[in-house]
C-alpha positions as semicolon CSV with decimal commas, in nm:
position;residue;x (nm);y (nm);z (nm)
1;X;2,353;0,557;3,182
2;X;2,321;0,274;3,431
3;X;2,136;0,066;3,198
4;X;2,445;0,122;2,938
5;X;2,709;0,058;3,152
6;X;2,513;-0,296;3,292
7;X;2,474;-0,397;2,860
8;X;2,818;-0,312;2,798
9;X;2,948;-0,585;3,084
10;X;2,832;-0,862;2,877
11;X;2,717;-1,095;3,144
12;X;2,579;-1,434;3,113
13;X;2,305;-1,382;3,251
14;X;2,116;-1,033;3,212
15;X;1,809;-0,953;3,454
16;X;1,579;-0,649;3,362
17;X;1,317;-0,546;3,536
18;X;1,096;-0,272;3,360
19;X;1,377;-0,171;3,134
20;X;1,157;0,005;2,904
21;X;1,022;0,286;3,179
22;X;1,132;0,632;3,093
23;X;1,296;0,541;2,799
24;X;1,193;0,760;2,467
25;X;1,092;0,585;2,153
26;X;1,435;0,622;1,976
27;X;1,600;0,460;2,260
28;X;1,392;0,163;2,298
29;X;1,439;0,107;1,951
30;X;1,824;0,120;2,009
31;X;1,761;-0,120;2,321
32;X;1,577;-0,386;2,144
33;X;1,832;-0,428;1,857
34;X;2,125;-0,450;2,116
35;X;1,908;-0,697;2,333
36;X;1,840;-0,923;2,029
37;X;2,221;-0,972;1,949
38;X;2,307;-1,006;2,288
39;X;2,481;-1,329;2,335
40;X;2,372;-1,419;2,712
41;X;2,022;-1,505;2,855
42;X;1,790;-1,246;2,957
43;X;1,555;-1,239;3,195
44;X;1,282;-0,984;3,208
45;X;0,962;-0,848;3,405
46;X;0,792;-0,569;3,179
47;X;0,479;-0,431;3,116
48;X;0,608;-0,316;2,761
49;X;0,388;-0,578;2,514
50;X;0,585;-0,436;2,179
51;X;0,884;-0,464;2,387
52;X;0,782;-0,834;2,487
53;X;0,696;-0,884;2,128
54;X;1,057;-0,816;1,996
55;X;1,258;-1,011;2,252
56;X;1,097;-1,238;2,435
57;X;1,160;-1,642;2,263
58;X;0,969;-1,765;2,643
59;X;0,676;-1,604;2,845
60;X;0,622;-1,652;3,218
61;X;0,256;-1,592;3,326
62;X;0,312;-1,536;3,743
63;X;-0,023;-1,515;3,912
64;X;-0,124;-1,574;4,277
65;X;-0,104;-1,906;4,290
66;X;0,102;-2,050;4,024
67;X;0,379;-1,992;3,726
68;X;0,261;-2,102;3,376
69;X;0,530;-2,125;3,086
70;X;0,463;-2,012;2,714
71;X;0,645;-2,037;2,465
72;X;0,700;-1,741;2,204
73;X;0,657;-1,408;2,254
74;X;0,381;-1,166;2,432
75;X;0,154;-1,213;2,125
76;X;0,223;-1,575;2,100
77;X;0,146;-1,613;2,528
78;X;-0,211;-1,397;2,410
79;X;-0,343;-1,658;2,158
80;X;-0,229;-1,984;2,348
81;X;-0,342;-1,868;2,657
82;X;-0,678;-1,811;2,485
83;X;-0,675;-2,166;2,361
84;X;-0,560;-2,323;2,682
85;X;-0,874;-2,145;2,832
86;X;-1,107;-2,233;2,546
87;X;-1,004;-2,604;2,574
88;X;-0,990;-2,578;3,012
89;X;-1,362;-2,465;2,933
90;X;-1,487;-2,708;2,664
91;X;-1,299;-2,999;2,917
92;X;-1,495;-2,797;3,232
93;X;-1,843;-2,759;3,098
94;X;-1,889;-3,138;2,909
95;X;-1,771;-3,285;3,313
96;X;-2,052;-3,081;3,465
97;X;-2,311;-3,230;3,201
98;X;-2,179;-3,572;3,274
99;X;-2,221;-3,433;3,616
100;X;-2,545;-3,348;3,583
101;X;-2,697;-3,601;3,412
102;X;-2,533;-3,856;3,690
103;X;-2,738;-3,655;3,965
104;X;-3,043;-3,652;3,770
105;X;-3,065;-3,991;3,730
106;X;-3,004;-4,051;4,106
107;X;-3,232;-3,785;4,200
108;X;-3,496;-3,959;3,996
109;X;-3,397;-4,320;4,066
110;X;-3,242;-4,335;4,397
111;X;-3,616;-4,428;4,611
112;X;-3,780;-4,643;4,352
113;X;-3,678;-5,032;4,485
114;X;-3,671;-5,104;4,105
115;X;-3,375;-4,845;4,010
116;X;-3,225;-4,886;4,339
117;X;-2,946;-5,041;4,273
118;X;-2,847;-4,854;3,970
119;X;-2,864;-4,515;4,090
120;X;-2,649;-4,643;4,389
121;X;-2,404;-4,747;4,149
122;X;-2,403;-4,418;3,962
123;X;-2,414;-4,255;4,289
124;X;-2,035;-4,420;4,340
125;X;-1,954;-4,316;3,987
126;X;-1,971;-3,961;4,056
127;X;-1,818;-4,050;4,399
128;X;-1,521;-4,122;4,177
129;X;-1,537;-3,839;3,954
130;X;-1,214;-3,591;3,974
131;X;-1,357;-3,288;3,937
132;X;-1,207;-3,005;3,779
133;X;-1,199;-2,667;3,844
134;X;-1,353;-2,373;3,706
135;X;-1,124;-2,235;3,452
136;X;-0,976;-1,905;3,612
137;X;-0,898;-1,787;3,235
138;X;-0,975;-1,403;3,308
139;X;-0,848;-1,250;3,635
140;X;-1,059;-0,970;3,768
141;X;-0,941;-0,640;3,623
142;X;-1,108;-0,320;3,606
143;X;-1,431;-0,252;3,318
144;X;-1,544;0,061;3,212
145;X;-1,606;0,310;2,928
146;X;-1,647;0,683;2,834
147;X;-1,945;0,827;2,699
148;X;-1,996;1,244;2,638
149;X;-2,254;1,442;2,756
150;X;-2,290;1,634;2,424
151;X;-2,112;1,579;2,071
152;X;-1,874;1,832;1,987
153;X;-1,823;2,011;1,661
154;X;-1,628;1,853;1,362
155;X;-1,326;2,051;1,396
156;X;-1,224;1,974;1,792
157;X;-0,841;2,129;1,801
158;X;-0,679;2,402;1,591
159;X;-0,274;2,478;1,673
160;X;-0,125;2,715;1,368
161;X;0,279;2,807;1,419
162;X;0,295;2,774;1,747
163;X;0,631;2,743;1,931
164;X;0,632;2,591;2,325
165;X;0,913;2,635;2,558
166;X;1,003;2,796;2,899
167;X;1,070;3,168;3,018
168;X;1,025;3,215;2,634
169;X;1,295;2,987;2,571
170;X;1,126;2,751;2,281
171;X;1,197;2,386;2,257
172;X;1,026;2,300;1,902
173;X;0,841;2,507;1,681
174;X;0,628;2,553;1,449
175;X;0,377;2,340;1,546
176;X;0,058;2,280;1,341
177;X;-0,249;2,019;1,453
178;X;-0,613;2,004;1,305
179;X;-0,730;1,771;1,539
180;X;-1,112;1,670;1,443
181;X;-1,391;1,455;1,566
182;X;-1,369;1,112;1,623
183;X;-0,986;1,098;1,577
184;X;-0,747;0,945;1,793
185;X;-0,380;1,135;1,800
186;X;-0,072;1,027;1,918
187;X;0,227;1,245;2,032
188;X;0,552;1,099;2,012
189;X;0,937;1,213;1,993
190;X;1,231;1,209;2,210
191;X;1,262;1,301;2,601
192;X;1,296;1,668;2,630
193;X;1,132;1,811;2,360
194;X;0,839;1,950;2,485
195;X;0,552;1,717;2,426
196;X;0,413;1,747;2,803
197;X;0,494;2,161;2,754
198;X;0,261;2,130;2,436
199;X;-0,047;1,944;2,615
200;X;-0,018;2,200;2,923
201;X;-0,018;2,474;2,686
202;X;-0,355;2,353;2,491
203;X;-0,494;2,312;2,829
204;X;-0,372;2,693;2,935
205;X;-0,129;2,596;3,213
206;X;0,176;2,699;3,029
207;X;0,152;2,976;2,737
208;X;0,217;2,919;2,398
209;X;0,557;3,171;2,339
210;X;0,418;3,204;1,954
211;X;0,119;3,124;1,772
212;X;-0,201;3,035;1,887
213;X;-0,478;2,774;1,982
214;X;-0,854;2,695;1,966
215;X;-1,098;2,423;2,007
216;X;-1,436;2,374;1,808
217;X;-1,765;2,420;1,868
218;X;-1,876;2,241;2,207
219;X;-1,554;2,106;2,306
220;X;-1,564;2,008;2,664
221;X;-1,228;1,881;2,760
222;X;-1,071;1,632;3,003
223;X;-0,719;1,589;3,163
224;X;-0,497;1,296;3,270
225;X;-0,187;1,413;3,365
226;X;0,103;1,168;3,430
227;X;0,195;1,278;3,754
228;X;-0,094;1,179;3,860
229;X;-0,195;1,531;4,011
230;X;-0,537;1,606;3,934
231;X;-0,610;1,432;4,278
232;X;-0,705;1,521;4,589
233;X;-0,434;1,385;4,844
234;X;-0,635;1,435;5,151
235;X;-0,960;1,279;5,057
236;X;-1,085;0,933;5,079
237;X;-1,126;0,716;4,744
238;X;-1,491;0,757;4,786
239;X;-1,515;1,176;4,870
240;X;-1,303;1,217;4,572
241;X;-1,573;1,117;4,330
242;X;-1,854;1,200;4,544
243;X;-1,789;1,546;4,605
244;X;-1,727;1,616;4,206
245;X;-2,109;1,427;4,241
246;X;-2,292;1,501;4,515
247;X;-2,629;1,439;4,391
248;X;-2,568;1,075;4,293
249;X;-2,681;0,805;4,546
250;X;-2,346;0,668;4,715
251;X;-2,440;0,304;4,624
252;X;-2,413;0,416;4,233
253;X;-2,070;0,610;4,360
254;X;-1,939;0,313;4,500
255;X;-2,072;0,074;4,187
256;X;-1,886;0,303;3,962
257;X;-1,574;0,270;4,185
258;X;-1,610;-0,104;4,224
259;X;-1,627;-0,122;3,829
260;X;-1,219;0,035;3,892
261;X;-1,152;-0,221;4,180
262;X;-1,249;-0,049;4,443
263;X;-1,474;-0,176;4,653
264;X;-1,574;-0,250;5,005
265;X;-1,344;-0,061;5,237
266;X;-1,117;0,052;4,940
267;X;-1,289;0,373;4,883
268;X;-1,204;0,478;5,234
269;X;-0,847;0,490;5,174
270;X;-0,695;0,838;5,124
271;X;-0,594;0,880;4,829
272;X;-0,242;1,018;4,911
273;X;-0,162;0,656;5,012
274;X;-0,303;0,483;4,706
275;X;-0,052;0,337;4,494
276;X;0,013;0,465;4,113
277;X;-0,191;0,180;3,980
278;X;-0,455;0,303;4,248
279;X;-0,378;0,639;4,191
280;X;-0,424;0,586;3,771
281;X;-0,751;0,399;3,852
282;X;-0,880;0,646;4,060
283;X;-0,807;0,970;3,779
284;X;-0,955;0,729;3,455
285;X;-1,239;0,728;3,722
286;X;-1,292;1,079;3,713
287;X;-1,274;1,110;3,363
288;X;-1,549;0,841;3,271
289;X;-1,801;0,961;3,553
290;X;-1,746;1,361;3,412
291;X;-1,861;1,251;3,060
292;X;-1,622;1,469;2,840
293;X;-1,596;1,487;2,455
294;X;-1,219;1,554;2,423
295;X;-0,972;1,343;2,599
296;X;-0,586;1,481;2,697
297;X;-0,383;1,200;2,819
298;X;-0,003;1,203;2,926
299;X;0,161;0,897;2,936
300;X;-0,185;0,715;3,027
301;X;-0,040;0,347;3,069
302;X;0,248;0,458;3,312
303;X;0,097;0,293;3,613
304;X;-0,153;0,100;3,443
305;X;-0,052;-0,304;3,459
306;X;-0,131;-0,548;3,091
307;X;-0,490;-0,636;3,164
308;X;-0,579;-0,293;3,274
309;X;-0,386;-0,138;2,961
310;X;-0,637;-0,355;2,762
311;X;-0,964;-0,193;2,947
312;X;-0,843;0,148;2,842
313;X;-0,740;0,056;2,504
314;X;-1,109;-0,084;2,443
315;X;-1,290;0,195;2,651
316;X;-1,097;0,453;2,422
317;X;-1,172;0,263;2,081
318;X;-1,526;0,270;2,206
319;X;-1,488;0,634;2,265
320;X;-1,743;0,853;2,081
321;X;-1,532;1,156;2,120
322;X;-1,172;1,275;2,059
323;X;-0,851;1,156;2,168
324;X;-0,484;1,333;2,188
325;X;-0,267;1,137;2,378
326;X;0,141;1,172;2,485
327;X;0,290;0,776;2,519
328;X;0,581;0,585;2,467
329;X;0,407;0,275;2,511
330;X;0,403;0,180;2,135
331;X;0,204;-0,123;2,149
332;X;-0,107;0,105;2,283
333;X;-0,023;0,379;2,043
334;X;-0,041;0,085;1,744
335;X;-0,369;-0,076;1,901
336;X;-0,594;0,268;1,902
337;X;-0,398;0,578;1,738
338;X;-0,547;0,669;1,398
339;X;-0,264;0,930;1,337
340;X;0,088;1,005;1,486
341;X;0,240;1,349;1,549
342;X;0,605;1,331;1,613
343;X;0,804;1,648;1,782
344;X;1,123;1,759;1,733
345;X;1,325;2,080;1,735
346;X;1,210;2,121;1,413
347;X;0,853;2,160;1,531
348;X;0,543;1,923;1,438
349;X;0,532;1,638;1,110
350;X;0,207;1,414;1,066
351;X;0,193;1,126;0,975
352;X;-0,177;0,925;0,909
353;X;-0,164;0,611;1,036
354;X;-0,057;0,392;1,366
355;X;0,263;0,334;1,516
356;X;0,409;0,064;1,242
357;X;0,284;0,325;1,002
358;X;0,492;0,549;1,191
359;X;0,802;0,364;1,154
360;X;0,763;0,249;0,816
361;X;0,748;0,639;0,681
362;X;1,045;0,719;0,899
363;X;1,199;0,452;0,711
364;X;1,119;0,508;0,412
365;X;1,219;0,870;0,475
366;X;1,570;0,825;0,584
367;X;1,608;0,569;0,293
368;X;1,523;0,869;-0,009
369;X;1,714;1,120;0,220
370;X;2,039;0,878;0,265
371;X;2,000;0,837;-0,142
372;X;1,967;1,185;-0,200
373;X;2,283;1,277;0,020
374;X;2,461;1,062;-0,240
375;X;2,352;1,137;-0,546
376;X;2,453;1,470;-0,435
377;X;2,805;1,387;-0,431
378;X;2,992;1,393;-0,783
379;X;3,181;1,088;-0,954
380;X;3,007;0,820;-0,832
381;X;3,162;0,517;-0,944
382;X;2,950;0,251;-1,132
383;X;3,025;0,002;-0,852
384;X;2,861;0,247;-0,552
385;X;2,590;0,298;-0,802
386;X;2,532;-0,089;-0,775
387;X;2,542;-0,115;-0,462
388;X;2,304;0,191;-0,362
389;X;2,079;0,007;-0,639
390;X;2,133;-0,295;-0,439
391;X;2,083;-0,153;-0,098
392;X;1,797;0,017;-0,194
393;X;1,609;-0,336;-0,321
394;X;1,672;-0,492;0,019
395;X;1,531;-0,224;0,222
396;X;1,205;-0,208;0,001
397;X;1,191;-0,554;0,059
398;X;1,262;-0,597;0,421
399;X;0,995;-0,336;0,441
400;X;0,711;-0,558;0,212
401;X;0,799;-0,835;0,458
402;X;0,740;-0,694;0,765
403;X;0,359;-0,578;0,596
404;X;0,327;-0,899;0,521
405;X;0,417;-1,056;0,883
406;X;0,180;-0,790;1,030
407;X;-0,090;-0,855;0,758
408;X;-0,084;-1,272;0,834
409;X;-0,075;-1,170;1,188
410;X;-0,353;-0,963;1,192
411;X;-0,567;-1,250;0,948
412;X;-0,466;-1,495;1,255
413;X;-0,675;-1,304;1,466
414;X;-0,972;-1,279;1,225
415;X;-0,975;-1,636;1,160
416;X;-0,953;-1,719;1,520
417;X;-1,258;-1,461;1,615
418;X;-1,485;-1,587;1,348
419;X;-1,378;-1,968;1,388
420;X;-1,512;-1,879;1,766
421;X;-1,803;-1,674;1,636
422;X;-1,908;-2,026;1,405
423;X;-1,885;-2,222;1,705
424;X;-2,076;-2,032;1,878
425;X;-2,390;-2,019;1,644
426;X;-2,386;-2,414;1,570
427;X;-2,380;-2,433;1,958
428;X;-2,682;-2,225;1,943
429;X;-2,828;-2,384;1,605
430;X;-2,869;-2,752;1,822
431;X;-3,019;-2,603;2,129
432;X;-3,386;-2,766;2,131
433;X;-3,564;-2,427;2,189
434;X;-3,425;-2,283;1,885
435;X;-3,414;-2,614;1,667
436;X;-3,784;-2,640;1,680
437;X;-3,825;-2,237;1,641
438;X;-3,851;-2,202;1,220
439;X;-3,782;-1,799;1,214
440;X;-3,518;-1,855;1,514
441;X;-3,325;-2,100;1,290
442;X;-3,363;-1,918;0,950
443;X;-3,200;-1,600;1,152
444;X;-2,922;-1,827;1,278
445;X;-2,845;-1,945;0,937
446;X;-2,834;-1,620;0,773
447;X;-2,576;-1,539;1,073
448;X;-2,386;-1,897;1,005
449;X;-2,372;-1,845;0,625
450;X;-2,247;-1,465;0,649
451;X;-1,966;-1,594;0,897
452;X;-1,879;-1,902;0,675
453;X;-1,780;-1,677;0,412
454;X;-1,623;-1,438;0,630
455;X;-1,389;-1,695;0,717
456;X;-1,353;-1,883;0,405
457;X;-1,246;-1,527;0,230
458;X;-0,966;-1,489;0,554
459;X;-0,865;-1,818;0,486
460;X;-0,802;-1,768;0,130
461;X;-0,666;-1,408;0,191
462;X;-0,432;-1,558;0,452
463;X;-0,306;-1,859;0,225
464;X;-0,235;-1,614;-0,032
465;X;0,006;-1,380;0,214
466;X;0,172;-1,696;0,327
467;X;0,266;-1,817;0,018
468;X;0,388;-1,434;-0,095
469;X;0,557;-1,430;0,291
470;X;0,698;-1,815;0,214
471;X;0,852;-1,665;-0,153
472;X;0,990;-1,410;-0,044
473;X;1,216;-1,601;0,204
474;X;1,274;-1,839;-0,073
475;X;1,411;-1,573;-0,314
């Protein structure tokens, strides 16, 4: 309501700061389209990447000792800040050859009367030399990963009619999930609905007021719930993993913990006064050290800041096991979500693919339902005929252009990883230990031709799109 009331004043200048939090999918949609037509200049701190995607036209990167400007939005920031690095590297590693090869030749020179004066004057040359800093590219942020103790069955989650509520007062029903192995499931739909009430009654803490529930074969399952509860708030960082392990060494207790960012006297903090961030850290810790094959999360990312959102999104795409997850965060639901469940009144609908999947089906939903509603009413004239013709054309093609945009996007990437990846092996290719090694440079160049192609097919594959993308605009 505050957040309303501020939009509605129309000021010049609008400043946000995690506008996104607690706000259910439909909303944020709502927010975004107001915030793009909104005539002043916004400023915004958010941790909400999709979000950042849709509005921002300017990123601010604020670290601990400077400000750096992009400009674009949050994906835009991602790839130039990767090229900025890339080039800060190349620029870094050819000084400290030059660098190198200065010393060496003074080392070698510097005492023989002969060479004497030479390596003197070198010796000034690198006096001279401005040297630049290590690139700081990648701040330190948290690295880890699940693994299971022992593979589950195929079929992980069953859920047939059920109906969830309170005091057996139900909020949405029926709902139906056939969860198996090596899926990833998202839960989405608006606040209210019930879609913490339906992980709490999977896990037992709240019972199901119809229907029933059962897990496969071998399903061991683990918990993260948003409020951040499955803590101890007594304990120290340290006891809290240590007693769940006693019979690990406390040096591999503490290198687990350090692999979270917490290390040194960090894990003797108690853990009721831990931040959320801390407090997050500290539960994901639990869960990767316990080794489980099914993973519940509830609103995972809540706490969690960008570069630590990334860990989890790789440790969980990594994942050998299962995943249902509750977010809003729709950027992390696109990145690892191989299905989306969405909750209403009207219980459970599935829909088999990511987030933009998600929204194109809705979409394309409400488009044949809105049709259907009027071709269900009588006498239509031959001019609202035209026009529902009409209106019907545009949305299918809005809808083939935002593929497209997500298709080039997505080739951008792949070009950029295998233009790396080429680099990488022609670095290796001139190296004089594998030069002169036959077999070591015949397995190089089946690795160099293999990536050529790779790229040469993106390439082509992304020309095409752009050209379809560039006609499209044009007709």
């Amino acid at each position: 309501m505050a957040l309303a009331k501020l939009l509605l004043e129309k000021r010049d200048l609008l400043i946000l700061d995690e506008p996104t939090n607690h706000l259910d999918i439909d909303t944020l949609s709502w927010l975004e389209s107001y915030l793009q037509s909104y005539s002043g200049a916004l400023l915004i701190v958010s941790h909400d990447r999709y979000f950042l995607d849709k509005i921002a036209t300017e990123v601010y990167e604020l670290t601990r000792h400077s400000i750096q400007s992009y400009k674009g939005n949050y994906s835009d920031y991602v790839r130039e800040k990767e090229d900025r690095i890339r080039l800060q590297w190349k620029k870094y590693e050819k000084q400290q050859a030059e660098i190198a090869k200065l010393e060496d030749f003074v080392d070698r020179n510097l005492a023989r009367a002969s060479t004497t004066k030479r390596a003197q004057s070198r010796r000034k040359q690198l006096e001279k030399i401005e040297r630049l800093e290590r690139p700081k590219g990648h701040e330190k942020g948290p690295h880890f990963q699940f693994k299971v103790n022992e593979e589950s069955g195929n079929i992980v989650l069953v859920i047939e009619s059920a109906a969830i509520g309170h005091d057996n007062e139900i909020i949405s029903q029926p709902i139906n999930i056939d969860l198996r192995k090596h899926n990833i499931m998202a839960i989405v739909g608006p606040n209210g609905v019930g879609k913490s009430t339906l992980l709490k009654s999977i896990l037992g803490k709240i019972p199901f007021i119809k229907g029933h529930c059962r897990f496969g074969t071998n399903v061991d399952v683990g918990y993260y719930d948003q409020e951040l509860k499955n803590v101890h708030g007594s304990k120290t960082v340290l006891s809290e993993i240590w007693d769940d392990h006693p019979l690990i060494p406390e040096k591999d207790i503490r290198s687990v913990l350090g692999s979270f960012l917490f290390s040194g006297d960090d894990v003797k903090k108690i853990v009721h006064n831990l931040s959320g961030g801390e407090k997050a850290r500290l539960l994901l810790t639990k869960l990767a050290m316990n080794n489980h094959n099914f993973l519940i999360f509830d609103e995972p990312t809540n706490h969690l800041d960008i570069d630590s959102k990334e860990v989890l999104e790789d440790a969980l795409l990594n994942f050998s096991g299962t995943v249902l997850f509750v977010s809003h965060d729709r950027y992390f639901i696109n990145k690892i979500a191989t299905s989306v469940l969405e909750i209403s009144q009207a219980g459970s609908k599935l829909f088999l693919g990511d987030y933009d999947y998600y929204i194109d089906k809705k979409e394309e939903q409400e488009l044949i339902a809105n049709e259907k509603k009027k071709e269900e009413n009588l006498n239509v004239s031959p001019a609202a005929s035209s026009a529902k013709s009409d209106y019907k054309v545009s949305k299918t093609a809005q809808k083939e252009e935002r593929k497209l945009k997500r298709e080039i996007a997505k080739l951008e990437e792949v070009i950029e990883q295998l233009s790396t990846q080429k680099i990488t092996i022609e670095t290796k290719m001139s190296q004089p230990e594998i030069f002169s090694n036959a077999d070591k440079m015949q397995e190089f160049q089946v690795q160099l031709t293999e990536c050529t192609q790779q790229l040469e097919q993106a390439e082509q594959l992304w020309e095409e799109k752009s050209l379809a993308l560039e006609n499209k605009g044009t007709n």
